[in-house]
SEPA-704237 format. One record per atom (N, C-alpha, C, O): residue in three letters; atom name; x, y, z negated. Coordinates in steps of 0.2 Angstrom, whole numbers, padded with zeros to 4 digits. Each point is the difference from the previous one (the first is absolute). Layout:
BEGIN
('ALA'; 'CA'; (X; Y; Z));
...
//
This chain:
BEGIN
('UNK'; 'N'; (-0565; 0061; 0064));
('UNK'; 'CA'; (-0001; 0006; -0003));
('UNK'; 'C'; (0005; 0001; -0006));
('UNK'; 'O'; (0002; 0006; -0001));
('UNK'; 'N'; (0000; -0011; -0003));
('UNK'; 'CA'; (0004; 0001; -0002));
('UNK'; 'C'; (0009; 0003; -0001));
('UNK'; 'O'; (0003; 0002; -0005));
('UNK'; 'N'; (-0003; -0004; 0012));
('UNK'; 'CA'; (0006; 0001; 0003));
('UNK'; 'C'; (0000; 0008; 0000));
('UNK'; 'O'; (0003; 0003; -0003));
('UNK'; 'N'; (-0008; 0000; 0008));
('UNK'; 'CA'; (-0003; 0006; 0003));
('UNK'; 'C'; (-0002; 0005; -0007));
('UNK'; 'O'; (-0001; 0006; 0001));
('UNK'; 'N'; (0000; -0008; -0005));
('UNK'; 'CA'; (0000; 0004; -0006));
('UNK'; 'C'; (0006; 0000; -0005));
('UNK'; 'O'; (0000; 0004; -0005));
('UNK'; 'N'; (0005; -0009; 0007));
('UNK'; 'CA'; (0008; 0002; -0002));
('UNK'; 'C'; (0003; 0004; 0003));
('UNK'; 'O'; (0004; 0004; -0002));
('UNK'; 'N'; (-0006; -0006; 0008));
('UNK'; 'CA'; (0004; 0005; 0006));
('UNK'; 'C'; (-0002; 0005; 0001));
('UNK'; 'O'; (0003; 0003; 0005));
('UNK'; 'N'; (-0007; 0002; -0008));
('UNK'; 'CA'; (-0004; 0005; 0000));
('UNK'; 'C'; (0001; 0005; -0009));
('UNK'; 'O'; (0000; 0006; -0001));
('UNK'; 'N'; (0001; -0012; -0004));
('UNK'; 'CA'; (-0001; 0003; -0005));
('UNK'; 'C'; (0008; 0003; -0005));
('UNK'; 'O'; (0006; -0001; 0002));
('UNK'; 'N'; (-0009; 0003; -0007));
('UNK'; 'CA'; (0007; 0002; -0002));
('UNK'; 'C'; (0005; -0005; -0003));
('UNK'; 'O'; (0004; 0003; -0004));
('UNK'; 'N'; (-0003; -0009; 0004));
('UNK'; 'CA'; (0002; -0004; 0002));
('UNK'; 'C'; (0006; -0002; 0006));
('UNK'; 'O'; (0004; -0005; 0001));
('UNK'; 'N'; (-0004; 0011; 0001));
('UNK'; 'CA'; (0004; 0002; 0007));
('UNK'; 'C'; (0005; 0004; -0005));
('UNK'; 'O'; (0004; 0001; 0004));
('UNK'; 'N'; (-0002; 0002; -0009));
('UNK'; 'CA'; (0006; 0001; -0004));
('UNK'; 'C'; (0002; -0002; 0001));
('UNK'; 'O'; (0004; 0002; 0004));
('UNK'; 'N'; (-0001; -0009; -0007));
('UNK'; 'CA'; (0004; -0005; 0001));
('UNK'; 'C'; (0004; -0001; 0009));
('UNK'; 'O'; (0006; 0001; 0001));
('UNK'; 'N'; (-0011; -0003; 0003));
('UNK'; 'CA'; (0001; 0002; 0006));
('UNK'; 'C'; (0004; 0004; 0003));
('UNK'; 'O'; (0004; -0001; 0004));
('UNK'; 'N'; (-0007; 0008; -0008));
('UNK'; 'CA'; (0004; 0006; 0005));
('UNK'; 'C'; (0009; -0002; -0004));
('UNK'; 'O'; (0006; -0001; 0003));
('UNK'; 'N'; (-0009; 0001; -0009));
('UNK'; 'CA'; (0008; 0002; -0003));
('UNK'; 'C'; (0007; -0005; 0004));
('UNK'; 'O'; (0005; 0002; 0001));
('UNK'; 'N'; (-0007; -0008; -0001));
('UNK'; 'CA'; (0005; -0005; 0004));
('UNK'; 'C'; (0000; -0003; 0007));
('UNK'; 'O'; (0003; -0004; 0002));
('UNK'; 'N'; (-0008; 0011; 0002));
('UNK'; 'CA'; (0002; 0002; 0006));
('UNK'; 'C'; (0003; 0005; 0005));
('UNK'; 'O'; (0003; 0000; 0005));
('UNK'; 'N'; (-0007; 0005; -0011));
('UNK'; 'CA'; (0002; 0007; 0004));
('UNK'; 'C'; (-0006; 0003; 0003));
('UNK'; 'O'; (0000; 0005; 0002));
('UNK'; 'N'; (-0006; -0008; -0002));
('UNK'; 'CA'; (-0005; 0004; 0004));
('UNK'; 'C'; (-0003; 0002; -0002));
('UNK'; 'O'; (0000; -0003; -0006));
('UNK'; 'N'; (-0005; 0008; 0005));
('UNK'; 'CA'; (-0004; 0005; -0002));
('UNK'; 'C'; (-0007; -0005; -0005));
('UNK'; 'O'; (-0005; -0004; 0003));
('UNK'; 'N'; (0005; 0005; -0008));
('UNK'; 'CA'; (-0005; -0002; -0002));
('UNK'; 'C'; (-0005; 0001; 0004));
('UNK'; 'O'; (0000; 0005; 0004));
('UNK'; 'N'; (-0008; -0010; -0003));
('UNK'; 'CA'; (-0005; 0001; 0004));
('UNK'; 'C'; (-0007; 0002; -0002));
('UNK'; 'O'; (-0006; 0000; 0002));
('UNK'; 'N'; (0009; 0004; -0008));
('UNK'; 'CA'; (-0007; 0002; -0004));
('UNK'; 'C'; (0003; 0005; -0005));
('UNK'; 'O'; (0006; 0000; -0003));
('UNK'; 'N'; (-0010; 0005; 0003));
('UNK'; 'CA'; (0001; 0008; -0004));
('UNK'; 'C'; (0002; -0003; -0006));
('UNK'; 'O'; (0006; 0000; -0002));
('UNK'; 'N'; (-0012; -0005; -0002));
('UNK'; 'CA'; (0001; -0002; -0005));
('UNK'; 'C'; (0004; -0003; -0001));
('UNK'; 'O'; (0001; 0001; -0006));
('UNK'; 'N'; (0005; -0006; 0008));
('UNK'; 'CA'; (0006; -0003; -0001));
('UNK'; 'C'; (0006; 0006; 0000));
('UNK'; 'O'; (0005; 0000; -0003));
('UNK'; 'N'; (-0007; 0005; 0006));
('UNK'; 'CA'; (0005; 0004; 0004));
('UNK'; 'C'; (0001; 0005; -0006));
('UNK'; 'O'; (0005; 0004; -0001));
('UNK'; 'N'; (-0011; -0004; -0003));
('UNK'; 'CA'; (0000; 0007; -0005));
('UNK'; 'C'; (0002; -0005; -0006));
('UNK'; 'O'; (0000; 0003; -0006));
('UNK'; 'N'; (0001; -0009; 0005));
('UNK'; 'CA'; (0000; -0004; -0007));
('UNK'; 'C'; (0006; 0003; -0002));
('UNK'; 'O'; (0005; 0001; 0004));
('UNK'; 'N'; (-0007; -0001; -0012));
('UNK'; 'CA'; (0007; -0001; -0004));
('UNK'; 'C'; (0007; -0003; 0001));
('UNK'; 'O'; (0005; 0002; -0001));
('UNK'; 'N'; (-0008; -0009; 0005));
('UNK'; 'CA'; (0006; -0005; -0001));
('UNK'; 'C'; (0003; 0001; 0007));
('UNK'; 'O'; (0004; -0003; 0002));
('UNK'; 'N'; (-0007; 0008; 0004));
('UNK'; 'CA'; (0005; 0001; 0006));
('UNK'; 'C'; (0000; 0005; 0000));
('UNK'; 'O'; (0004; 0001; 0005));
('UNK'; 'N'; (-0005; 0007; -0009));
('UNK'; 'CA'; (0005; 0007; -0002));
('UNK'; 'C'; (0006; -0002; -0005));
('UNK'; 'O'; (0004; 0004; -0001));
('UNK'; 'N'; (-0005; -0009; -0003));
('UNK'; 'CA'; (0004; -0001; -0003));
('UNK'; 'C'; (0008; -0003; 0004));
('UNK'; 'O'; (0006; 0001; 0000));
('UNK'; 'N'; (-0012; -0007; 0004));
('UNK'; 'CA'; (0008; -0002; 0004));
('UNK'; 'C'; (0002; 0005; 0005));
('UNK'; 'O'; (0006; 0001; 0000));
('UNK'; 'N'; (-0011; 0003; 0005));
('UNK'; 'CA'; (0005; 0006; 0002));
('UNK'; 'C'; (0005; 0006; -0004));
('UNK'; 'O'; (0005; 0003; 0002));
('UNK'; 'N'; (-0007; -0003; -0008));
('UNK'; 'CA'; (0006; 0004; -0003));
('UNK'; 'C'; (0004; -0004; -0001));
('UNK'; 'O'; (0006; 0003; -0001));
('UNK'; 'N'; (-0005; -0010; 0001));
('UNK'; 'CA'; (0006; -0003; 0000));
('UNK'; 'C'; (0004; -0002; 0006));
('UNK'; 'O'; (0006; -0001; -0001));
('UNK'; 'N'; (-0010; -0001; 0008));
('UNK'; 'CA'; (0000; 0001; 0006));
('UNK'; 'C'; (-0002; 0006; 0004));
('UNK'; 'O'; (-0006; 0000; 0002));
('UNK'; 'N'; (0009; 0004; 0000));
('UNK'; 'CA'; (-0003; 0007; 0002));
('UNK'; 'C'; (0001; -0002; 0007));
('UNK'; 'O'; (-0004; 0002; 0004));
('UNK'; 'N'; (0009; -0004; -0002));
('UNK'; 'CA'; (-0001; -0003; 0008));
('UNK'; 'C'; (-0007; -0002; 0003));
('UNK'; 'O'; (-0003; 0003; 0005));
('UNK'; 'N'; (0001; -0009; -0009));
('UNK'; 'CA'; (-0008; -0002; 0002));
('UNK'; 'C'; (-0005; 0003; 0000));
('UNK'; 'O'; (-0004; -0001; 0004));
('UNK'; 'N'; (0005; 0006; -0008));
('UNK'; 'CA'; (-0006; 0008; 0002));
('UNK'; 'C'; (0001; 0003; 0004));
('UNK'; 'O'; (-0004; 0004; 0001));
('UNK'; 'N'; (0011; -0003; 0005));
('UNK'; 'CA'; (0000; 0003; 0006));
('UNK'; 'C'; (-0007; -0003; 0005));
('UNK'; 'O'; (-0004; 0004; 0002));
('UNK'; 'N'; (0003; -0008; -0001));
('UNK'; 'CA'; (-0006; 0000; 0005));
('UNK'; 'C'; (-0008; 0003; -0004));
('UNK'; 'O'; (-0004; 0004; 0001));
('UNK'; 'N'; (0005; -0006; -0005));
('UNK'; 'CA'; (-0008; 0004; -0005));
('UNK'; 'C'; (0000; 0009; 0001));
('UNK'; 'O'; (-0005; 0003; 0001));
('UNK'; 'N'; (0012; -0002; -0003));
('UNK'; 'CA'; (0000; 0007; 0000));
('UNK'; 'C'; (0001; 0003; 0010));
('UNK'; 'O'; (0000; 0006; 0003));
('UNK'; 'N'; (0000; -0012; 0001));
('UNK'; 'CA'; (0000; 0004; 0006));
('UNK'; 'C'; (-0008; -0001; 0002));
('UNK'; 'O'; (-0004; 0004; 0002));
('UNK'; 'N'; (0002; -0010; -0002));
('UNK'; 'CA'; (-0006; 0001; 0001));
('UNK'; 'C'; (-0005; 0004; 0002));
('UNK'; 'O'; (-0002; 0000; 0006));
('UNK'; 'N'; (0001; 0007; -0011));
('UNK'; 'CA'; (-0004; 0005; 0003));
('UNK'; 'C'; (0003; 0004; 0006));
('UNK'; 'O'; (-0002; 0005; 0002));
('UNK'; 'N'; (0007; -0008; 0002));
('UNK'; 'CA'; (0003; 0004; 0004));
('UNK'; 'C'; (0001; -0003; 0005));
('UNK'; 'O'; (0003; 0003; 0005));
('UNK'; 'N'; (-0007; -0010; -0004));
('UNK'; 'CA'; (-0002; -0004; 0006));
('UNK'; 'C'; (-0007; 0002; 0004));
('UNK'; 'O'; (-0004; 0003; -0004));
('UNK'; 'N'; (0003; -0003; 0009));
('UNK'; 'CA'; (-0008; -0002; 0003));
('UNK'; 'C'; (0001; -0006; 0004));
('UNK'; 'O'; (0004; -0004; 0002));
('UNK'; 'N'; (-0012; 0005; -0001));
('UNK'; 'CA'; (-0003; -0006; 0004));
('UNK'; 'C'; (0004; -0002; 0006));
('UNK'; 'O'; (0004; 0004; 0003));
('UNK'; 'N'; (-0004; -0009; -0002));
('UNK'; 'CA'; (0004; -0004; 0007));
('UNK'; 'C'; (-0005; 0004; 0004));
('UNK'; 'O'; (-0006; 0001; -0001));
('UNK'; 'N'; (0013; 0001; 0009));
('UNK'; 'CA'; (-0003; 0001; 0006));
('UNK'; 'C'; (-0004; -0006; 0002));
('UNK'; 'O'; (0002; -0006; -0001));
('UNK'; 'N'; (-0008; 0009; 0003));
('UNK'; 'CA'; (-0008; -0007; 0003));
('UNK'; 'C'; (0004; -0006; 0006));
('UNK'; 'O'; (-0001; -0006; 0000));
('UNK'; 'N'; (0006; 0012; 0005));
('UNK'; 'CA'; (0004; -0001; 0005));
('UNK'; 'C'; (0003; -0010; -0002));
('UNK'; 'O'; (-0002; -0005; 0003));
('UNK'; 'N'; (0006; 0006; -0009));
('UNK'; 'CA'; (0003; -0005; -0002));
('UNK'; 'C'; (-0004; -0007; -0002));
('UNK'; 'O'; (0002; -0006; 0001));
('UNK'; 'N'; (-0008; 0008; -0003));
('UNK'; 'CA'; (-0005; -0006; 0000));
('UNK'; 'C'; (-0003; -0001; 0005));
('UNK'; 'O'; (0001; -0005; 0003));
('UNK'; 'N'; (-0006; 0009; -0001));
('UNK'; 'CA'; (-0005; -0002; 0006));
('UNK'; 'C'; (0002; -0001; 0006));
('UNK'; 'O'; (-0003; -0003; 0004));
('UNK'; 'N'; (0008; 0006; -0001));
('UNK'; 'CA'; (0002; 0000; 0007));
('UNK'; 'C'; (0007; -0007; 0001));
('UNK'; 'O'; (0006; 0000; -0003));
('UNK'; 'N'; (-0009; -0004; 0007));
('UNK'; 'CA'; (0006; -0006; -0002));
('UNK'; 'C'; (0006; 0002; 0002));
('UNK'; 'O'; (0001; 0003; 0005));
('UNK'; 'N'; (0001; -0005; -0007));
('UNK'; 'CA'; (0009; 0001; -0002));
('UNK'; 'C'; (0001; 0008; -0001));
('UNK'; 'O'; (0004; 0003; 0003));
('UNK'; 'N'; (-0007; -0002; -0007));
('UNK'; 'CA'; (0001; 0009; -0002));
('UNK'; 'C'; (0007; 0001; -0003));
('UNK'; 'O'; (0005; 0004; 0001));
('UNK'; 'N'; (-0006; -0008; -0008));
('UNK'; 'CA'; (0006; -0001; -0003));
('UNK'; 'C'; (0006; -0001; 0002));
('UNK'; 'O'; (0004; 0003; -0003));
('UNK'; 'N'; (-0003; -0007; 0007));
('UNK'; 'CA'; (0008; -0002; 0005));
('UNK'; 'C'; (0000; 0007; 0006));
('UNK'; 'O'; (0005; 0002; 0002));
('UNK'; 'N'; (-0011; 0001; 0000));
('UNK'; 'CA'; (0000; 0003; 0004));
('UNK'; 'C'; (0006; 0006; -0002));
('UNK'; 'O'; (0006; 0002; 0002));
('UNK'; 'N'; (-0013; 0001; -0009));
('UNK'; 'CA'; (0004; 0005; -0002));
('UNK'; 'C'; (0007; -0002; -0004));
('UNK'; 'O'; (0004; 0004; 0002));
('UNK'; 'N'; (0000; -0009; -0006));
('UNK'; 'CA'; (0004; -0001; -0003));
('UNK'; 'C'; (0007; 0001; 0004));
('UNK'; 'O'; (0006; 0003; -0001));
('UNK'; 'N'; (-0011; -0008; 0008));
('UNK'; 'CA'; (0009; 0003; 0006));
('UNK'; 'C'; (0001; 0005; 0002));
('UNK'; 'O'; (0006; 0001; 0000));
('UNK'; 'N'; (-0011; 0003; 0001));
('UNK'; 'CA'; (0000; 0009; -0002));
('UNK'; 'C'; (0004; 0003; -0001));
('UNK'; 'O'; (0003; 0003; 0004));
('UNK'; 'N'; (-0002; -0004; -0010));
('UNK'; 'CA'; (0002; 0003; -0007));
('UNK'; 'C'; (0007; -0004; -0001));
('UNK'; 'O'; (0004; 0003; -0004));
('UNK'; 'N'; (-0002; -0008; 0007));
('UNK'; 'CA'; (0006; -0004; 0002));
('UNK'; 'C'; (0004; 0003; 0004));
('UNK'; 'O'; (0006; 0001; -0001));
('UNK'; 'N'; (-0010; 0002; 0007));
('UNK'; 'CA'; (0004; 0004; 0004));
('UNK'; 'C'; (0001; 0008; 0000));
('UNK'; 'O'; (0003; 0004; 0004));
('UNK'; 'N'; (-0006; -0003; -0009));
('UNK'; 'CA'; (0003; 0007; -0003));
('UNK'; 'C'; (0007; -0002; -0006));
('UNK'; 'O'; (0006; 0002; 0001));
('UNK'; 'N'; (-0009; -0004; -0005));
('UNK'; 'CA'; (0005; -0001; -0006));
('UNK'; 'C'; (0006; -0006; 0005));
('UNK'; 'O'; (0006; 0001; -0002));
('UNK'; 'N'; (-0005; -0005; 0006));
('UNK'; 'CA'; (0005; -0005; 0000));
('UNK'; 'C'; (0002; 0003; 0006));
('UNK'; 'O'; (0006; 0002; 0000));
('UNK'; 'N'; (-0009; -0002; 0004));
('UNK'; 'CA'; (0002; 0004; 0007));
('UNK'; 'C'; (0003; 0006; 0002));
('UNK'; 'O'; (0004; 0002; 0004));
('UNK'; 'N'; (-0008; 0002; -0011));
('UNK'; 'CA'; (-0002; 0007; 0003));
('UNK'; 'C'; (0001; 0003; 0004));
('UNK'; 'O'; (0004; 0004; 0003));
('UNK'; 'N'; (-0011; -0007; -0001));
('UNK'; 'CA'; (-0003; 0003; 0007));
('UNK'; 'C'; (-0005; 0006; -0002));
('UNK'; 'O'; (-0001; -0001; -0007));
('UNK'; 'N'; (-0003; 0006; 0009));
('UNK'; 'CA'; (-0001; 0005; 0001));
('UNK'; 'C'; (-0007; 0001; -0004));
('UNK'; 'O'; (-0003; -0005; 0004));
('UNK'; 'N'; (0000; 0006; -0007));
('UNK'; 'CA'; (-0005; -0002; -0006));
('UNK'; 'C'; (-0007; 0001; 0005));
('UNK'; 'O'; (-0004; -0005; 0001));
('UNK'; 'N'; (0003; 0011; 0003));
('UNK'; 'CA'; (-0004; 0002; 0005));
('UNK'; 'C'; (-0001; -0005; 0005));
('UNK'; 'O'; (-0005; -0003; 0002));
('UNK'; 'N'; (0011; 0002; 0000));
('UNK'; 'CA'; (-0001; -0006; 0005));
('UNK'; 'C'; (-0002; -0004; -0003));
('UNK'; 'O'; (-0006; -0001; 0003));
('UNK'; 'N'; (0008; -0003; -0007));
('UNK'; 'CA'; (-0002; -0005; -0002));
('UNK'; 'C'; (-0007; -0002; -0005));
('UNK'; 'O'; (-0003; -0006; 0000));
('UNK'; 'N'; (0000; 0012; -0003));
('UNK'; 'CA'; (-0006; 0001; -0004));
('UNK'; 'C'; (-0006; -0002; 0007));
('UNK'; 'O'; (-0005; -0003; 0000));
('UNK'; 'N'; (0007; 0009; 0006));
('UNK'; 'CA'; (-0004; -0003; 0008));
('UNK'; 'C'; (-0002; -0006; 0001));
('UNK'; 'O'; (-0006; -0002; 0001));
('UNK'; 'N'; (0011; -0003; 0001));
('UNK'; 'CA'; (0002; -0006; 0002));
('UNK'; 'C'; (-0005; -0006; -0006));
('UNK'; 'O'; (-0003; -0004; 0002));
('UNK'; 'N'; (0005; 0007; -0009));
('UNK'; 'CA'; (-0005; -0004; -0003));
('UNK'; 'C'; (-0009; 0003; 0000));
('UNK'; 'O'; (-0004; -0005; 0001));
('UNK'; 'N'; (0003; 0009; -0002));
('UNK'; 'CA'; (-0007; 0003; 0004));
('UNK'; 'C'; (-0003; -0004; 0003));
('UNK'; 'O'; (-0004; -0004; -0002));
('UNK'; 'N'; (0007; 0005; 0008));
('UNK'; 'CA'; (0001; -0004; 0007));
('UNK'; 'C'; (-0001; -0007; -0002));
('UNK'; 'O'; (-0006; -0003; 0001));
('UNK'; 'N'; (0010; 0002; -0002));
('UNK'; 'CA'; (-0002; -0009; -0002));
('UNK'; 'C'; (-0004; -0002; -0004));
('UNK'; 'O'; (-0001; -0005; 0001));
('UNK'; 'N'; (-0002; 0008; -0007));
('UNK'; 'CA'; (-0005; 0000; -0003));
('UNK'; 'C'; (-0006; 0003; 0001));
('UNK'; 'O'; (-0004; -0002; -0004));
('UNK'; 'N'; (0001; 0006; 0009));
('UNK'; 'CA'; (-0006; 0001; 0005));
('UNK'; 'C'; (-0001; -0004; 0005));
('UNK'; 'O'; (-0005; -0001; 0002));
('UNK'; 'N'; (0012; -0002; 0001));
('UNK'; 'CA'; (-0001; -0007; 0003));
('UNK'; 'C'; (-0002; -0006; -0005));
('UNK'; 'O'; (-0005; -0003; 0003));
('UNK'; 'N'; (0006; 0000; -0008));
('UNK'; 'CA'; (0000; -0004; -0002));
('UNK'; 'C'; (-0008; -0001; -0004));
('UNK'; 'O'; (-0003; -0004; -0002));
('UNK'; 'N'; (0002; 0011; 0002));
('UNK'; 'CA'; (-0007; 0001; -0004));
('UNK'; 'C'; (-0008; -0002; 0005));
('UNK'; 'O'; (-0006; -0002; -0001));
('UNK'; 'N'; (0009; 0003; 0006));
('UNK'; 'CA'; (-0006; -0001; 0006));
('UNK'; 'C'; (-0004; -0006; -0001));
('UNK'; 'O'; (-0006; 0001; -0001));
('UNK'; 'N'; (0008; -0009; 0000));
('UNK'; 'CA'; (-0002; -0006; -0001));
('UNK'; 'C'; (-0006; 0003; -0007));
('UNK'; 'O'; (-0006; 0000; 0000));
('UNK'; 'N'; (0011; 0002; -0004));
('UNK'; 'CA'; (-0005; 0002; -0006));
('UNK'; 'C'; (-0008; 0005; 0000));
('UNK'; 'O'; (-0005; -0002; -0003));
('UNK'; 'N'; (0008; 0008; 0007));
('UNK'; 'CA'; (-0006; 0003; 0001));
('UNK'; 'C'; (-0007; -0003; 0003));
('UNK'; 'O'; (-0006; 0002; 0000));
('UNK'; 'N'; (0011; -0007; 0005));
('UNK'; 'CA'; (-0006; -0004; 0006));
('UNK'; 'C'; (-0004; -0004; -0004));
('UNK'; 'O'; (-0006; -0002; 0001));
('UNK'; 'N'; (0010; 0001; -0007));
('UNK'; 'CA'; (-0005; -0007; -0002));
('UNK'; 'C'; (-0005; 0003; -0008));
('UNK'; 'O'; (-0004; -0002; -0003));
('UNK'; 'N'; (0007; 0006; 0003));
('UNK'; 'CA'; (-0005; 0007; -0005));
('UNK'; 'C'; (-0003; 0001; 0005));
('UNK'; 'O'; (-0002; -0006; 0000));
('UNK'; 'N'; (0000; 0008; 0003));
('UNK'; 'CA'; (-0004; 0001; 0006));
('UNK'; 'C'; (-0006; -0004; 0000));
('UNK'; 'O'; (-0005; 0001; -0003));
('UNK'; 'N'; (0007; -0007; 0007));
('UNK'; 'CA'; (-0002; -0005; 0001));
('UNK'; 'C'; (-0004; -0003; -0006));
('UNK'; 'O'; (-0006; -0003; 0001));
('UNK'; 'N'; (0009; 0003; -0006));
('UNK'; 'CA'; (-0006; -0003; -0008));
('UNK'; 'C'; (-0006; 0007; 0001));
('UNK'; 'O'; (-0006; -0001; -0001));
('UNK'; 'N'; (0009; 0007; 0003));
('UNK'; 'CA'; (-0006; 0006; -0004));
('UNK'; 'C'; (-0006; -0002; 0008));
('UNK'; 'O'; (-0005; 0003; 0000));
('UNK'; 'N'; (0007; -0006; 0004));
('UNK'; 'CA'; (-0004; -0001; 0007));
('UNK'; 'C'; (-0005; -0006; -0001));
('UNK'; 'O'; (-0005; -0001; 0004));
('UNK'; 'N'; (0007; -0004; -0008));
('UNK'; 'CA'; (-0001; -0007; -0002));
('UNK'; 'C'; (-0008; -0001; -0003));
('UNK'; 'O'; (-0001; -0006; -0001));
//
């Protein structure tokens, strides 16, 4: 618990500062002593300040197995290949309502249990 209330607490200033990652709590993030280091490091507030401008990860990516390589190759063969974005956005679809079938069977399968 210890560990788990470091790792959580503001206490993670230190941390963020001689990593680079985002504080993991409002309260470390609003402390004096890391606005302080962002006006001295203005770099390290690039991810804080993009933040509101992320969302949620596609469900695709976690629940459907191998979502993540599905879609990344994707996006491999638009950007590295470029190949055709339509074509290519189908194809992963495609193999992602494939790959989703095991998953739906076995949601199924618990709600019939």
């Amino acid at each position: 618990m210890k560990w788990l209330a470091y790792a959580t607490g503001t206490d993670t200033v230190f941390w963020s500062q001689n990593t680079g990652y985002m504080p993991v709590r409002q309260t470390a993030l609003q402390s004096q002593e890391m606005q302080t280091f962002y006006q001295s490091h203005p770099n390290f507030k690039t991810t804080v300040d993009q933040l509101p401008k992320t969302r949620a990860q596609d469900s695709a990516r976690e629940l459907v197995p191998n979502g993540d390589q599905i879609i990344g190759k994707g996006l491999e063969r638009i950007s590295a290949n470029g190949e055709p974005a339509e074509t290519v956005f189908k194809d992963v679809a495609d193999q992602l309502d494939t790959e989703k079938q095991p998953v739906l069977r076995a949601l199924k399968d618990l709600g019939e249990a």
